[in-house]
C-alpha positions in Angstrom: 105.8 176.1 167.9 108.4 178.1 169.2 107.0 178.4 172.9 106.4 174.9 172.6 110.2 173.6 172.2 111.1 176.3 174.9 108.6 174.3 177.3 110.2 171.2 176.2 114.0 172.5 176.4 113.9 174.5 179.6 111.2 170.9 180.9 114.4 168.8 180.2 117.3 171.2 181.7 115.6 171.4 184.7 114.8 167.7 184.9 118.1 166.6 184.1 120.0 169.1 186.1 119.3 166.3 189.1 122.1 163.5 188.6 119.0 161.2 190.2 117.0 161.7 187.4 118.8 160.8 185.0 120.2 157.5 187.1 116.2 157.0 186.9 115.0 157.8 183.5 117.8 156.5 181.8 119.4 153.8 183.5 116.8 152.4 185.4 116.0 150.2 182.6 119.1 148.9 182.1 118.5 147.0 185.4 116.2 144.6 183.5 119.0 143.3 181.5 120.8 142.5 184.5 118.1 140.8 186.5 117.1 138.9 182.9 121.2 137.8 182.8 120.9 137.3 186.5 118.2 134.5 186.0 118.4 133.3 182.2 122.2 134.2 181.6 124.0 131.1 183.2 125.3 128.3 181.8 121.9 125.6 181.4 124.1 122.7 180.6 122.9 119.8 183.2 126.0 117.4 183.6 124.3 114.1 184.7 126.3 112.0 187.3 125.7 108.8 187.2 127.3 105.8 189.5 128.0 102.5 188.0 128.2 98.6 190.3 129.7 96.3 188.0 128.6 93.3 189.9 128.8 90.7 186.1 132.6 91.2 185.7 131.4 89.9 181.7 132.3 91.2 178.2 128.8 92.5 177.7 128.4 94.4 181.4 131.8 96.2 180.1 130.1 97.5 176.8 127.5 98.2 178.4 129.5 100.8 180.7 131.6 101.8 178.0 128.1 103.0 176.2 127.0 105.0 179.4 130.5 106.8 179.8 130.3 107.7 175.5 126.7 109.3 176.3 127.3 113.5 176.1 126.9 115.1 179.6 126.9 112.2 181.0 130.0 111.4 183.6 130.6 107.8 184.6 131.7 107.0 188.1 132.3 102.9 189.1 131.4 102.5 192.8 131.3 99.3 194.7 127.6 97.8 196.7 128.2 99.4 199.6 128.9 102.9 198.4 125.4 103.5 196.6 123.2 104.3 199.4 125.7 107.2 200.6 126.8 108.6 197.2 122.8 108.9 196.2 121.9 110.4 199.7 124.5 112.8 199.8 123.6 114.3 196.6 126.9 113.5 194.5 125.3 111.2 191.8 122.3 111.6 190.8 121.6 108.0 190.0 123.5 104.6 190.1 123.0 101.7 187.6 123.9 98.5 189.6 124.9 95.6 187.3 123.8 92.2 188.8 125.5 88.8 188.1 123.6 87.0 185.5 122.9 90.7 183.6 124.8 89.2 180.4 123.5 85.9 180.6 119.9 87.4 180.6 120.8 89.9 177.8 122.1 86.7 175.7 118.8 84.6 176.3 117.1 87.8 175.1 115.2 88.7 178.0 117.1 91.7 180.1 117.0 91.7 183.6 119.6 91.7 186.4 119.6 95.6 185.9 118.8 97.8 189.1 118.4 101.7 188.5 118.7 104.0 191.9 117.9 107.1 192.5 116.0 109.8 194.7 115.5 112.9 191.8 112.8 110.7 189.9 111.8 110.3 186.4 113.0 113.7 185.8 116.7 112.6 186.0 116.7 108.6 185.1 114.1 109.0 182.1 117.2 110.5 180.0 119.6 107.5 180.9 117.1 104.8 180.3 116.1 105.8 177.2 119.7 105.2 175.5 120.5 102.3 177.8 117.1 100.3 177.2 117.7 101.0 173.6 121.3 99.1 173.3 120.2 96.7 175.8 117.1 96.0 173.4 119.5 96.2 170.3 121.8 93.2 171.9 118.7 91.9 172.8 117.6 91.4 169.2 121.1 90.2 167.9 121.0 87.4 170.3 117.8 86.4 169.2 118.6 86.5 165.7 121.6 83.9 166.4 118.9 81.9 168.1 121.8 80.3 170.4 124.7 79.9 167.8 127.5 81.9 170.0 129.6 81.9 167.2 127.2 83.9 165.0 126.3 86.0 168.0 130.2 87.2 168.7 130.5 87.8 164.4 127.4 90.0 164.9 128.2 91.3 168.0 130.8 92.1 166.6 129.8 94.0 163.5 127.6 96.0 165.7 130.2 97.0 168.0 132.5 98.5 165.1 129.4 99.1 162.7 130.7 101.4 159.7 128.0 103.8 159.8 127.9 107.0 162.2 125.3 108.8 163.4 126.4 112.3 163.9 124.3 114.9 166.2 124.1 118.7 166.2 122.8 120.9 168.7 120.3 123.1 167.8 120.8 126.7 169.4 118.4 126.9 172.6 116.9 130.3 171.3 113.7 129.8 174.7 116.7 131.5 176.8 117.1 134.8 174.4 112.7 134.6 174.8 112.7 134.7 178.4 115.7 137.4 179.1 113.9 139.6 176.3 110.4 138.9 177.9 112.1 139.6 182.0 114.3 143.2 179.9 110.8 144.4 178.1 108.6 143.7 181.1 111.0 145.9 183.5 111.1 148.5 181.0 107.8 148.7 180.6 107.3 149.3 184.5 109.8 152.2 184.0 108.2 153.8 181.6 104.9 154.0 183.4 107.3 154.8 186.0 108.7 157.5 184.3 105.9 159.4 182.2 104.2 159.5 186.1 107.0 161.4 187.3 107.3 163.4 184.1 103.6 164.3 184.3 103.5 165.0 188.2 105.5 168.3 186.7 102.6 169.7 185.9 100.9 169.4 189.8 104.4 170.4 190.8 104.4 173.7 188.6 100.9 174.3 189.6 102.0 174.4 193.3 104.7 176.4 192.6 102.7 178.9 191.0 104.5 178.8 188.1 102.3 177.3 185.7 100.1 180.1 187.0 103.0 182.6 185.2 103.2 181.1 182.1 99.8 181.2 181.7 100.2 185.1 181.7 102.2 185.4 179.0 101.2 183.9 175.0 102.3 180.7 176.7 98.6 178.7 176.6 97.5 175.8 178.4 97.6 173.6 175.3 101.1 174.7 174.7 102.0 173.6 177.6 100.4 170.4 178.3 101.7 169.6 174.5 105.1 170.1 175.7 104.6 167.8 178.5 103.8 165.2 176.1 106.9 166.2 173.5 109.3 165.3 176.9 107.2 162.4 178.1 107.7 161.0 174.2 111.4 162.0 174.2 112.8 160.7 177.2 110.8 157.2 176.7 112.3 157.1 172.9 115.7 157.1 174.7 114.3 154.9 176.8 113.0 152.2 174.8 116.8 152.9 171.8 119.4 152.4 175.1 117.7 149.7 176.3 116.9 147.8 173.0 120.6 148.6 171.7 122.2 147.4 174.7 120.4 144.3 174.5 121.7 143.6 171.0 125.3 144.5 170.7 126.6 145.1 174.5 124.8 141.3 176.1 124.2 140.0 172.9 120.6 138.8 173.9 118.9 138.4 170.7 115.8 139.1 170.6 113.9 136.7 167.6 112.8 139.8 165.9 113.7 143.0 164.0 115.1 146.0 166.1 112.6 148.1 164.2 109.5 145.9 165.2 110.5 145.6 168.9 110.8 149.6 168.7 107.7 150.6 167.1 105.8 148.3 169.5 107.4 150.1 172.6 107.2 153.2 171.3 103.4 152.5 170.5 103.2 151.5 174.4 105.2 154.6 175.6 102.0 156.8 174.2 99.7 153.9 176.2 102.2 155.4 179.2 102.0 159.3 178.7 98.3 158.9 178.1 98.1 156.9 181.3 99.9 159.5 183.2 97.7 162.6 182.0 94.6 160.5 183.4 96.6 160.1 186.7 97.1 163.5 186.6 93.6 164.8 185.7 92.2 162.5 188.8 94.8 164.2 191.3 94.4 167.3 193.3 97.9 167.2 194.3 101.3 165.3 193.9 100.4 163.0 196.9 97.2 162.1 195.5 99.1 161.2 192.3 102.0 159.6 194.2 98.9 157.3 195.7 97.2 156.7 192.5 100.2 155.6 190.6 101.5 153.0 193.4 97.2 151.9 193.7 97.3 151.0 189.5 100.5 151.3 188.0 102.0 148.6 190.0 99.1 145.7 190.5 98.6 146.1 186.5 102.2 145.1 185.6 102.2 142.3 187.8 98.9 141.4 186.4 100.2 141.1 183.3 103.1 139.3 182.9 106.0 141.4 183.0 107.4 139.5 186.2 106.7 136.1 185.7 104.7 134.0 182.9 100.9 135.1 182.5 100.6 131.4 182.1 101.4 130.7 186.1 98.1 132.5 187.5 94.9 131.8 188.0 92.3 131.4 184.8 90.4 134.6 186.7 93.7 136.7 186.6 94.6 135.5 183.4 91.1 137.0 182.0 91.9 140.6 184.1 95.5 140.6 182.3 93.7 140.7 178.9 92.4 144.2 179.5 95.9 145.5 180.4 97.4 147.6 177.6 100.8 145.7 179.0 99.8 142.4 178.2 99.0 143.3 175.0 102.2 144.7 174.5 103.8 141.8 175.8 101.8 139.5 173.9 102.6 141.7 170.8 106.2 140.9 171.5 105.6 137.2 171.9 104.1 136.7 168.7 106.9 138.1 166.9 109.7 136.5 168.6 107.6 133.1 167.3 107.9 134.4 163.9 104.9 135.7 163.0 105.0 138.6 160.7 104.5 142.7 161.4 101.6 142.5 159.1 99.7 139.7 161.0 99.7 141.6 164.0 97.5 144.4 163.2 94.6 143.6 165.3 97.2 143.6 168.2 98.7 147.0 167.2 95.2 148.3 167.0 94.5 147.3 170.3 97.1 149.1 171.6 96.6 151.9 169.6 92.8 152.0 170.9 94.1 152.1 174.7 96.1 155.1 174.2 93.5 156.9 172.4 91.3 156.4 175.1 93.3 157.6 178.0 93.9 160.7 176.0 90.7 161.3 175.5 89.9 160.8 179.3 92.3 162.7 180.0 91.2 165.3 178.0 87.8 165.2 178.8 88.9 165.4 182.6 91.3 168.5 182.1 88.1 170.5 179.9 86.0 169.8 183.0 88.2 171.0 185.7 86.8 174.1 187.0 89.0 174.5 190.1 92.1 175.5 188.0 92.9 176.9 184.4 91.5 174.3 181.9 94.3 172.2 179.8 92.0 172.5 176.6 
């Protein structure tokens, strides 16, 4: 045990002496949280401008107005005819309500018209306006009807409705698909790292070996399982730092939150940073020398975390992609994440954890498998 934390400490002072290395093993990942603020981290709340004709001059038409300009994010500009074509075009409302004469009369008679909605942004943007204004036009509407032509009883209802003694009172709910998508953009780039990183971490073992000094410590009680054990120890180490900087940065420096325990989010990366070290050895046990590994890495490493989600939503590709991503260890570990931000509990998710658990037994024992049958050099195991 004692030659195997030597390994390990004298593997990490001569790793770390390099300023570069630690810019990329520890705060490479960091960049994540950046690009995840970058895109997610604005301010989402839409202000919709809306232009207003007032072409009725009536009671009613003002009301009307008054509703629209009471609406939340919705600002109320009054233009005259001629301005609507150029306000719309050049982009500085996004719609304009144009009140015809006769719009009150028609409310009063119960059938609504004289109403003209413009705009060139589509449903997207006039769908939110009409359905508030349809719904008090339809609510006069109805009192009209109901005073079946008696103006007198109309204004007294009118009226009533206007300065009705109940309130409705609204709450915003917190928008928690924001803190889902930074977490998923911060996790996915970390994940990339980490592959990234147990690579380079692994490569040591090529590099030593064409430096002769693996060779060396092979002569003395230092074994080959020793030392490939000690590569693993480091590999482990450094992505445990990893995954704690990154996850506690998240939380308490950008306050993303991220819809599930620290410890769950943890064990699940920690669970995928074996997938990664046992991912490296096989790139290793494949590779005569660091180019070759160099090639390897960039051929799979980099085509399997697109494939599977860590840049943009699985949901966005092709079924046939889709299908390829579900035999990526980091879609599973994504997928893992998912289903806990949505609430689901640790204990639910044990079909997913042994999944993962399955791919990193596997590439250990590849790699493994590969070292015991490479004659060219000393064996691994």
């Amino acid at each position: 045990m004692r030659d195997i934390l030597w390994i390990v400490q004298n593997t990490l002072r001569v790793t770390f002496r390099k300023k570069k290395n630690i810019l990329l093993y520890l705060f490479m990942p960091l960049i994540g949280i950046f690009i995840a603020l970058m895109a997610y981290g604005g301010d989402q709340k839409m202000i919709l401008h809306v232009g207003v004709v007032n072409q009725d001059k009536a009671e009613i038409t003002a009301d009307t107005i008054q509703f629209l300009a009471g609406l939340e994010n919705v600002k109320i500009t009054e233009l005259e005819a001629g301005q609507v074509q150029e306000e719309i075009v050049s982009g500085k409302l996004d719609s304009v309500i144009t009140f015809e004469k006769g719009y009150s009369d028609s409310v009063l008679a119960g059938r609504p018209d004289h109403i003209q909605l413009t705009s060139i942004k589509g449903a997207q943007v006039t769908g939110f306006v009409k359905s508030y204004l349809y719904q008090y036009i339809d609510n006069i509407s109805t009192i009209s009807r109901a005073a079946d032509g008696n103006q007198q009883t109309f204004q007294q209802m009118y009226q009533d409705y206007q300065q009705s003694s109940f309130q409705l009172s609204t709450h915003s709910l917190a928008d928690t698909s924001r803190n889902k998508n930074m977490t998923t953009q911060t996790i996915g780039f970390l994940i990339m790292i980490m592959l990234i990183s147990a690579s380079n971490l692994s490569e040591i073992i090529l590099l030593e070996k064409e430096k002769r000094t693996y060779f060396r410590l092979l002569s003395t009680p230092i074994n080959a399982r020793k030392y490939l054990l000690a590569n693993v120890l480091v590999n482990m180490l450094v992505m445990t730092v990893q995954v704690a900087v990154t996850l506690t940065i998240m939380k308490s420096v950008f306050h993303i939150g991220l819809n599930m325990s620290y410890w769950e989010a943890a064990v699940v990366m920690l669970l995928f940073s074996m997938i990664a070290v046992g991912l490296s050895l096989v790139l290793i046990s494949f590779s005569k020398s660091r180019s070759a590994a160099n090639a390897l890495q960039n051929l799979i490493i980099t085509p399997t975390v697109m494939l599977s989600g860590c840049f943009w939503p699985v949901e966005v590709m092709p079924t046939t992609l889709q299908k390829i991503a579900n035999f990526l260890p980091q879609r599973w570990t994504l997928d893992t994440l998912t289903k806990l931000q949505e609430g689901h509990a640790f204990s639910e998710l044990s079909l997913n954890l042994l999944i993962l658990f399955a791919f990193a037994a596997a590439f250990f024992l590849i790699a493994v498998y590969k070292f015991s049958r490479n004659k060219t050099t000393e064996n691994f195991v």
